[in-house]
C-alpha positions, 0 to 999 in steps of 0.5 A, a space after each residue: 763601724 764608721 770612723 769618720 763623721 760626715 755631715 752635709 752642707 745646707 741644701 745637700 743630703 749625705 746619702 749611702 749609694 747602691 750597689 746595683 751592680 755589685 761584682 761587675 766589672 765597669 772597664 772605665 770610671 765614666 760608666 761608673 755612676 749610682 743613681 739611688 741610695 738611701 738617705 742617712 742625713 736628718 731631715 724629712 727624707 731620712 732612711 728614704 731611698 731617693 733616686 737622682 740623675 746619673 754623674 751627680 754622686 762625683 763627691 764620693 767618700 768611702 767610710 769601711 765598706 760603704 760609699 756614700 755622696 753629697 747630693 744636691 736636694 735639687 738633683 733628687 727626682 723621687 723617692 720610695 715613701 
């Protein structure tokens, strides 16, 4: 159960990221980017998993167990309809 409510700002999407590569071990945070997850803010692109370039889930909140990051409406490139 999230403890926190997280809400973005106009022309962002709160989005839940993917653990690709769940139990790998990344020797440096450089390497340690998610391009996609699934989007938990209203919107049309809700409950869609939406794919963005790397390095633009730098403002990552942890909630529990999930990660999740303010990205840009601009920086997403597609999504799975």
């Amino acid at each position: 159960m999230s403890m926190i409510n997280l809400e973005p700002m106009p022309g962002y999407v709160l989005v839940e990221l993917a653990e690709e590569f769940a139990g790998v071990y990344v020797p440096d945070k450089k390497y340690d980017t998610k391009t996609s997850g699934i989007v938990i803010s209203d919107g049309d692109l809700k409950g869609k998993t939406v794919f963005f370039e790397e390095y633009k889930d730098g403002t990552q909140v942890k909630d529990d167990d999930k990660i999740f990051a303010f990205i840009k409406l601009e920086d997403i490139r597609g999504y799975v309809s």
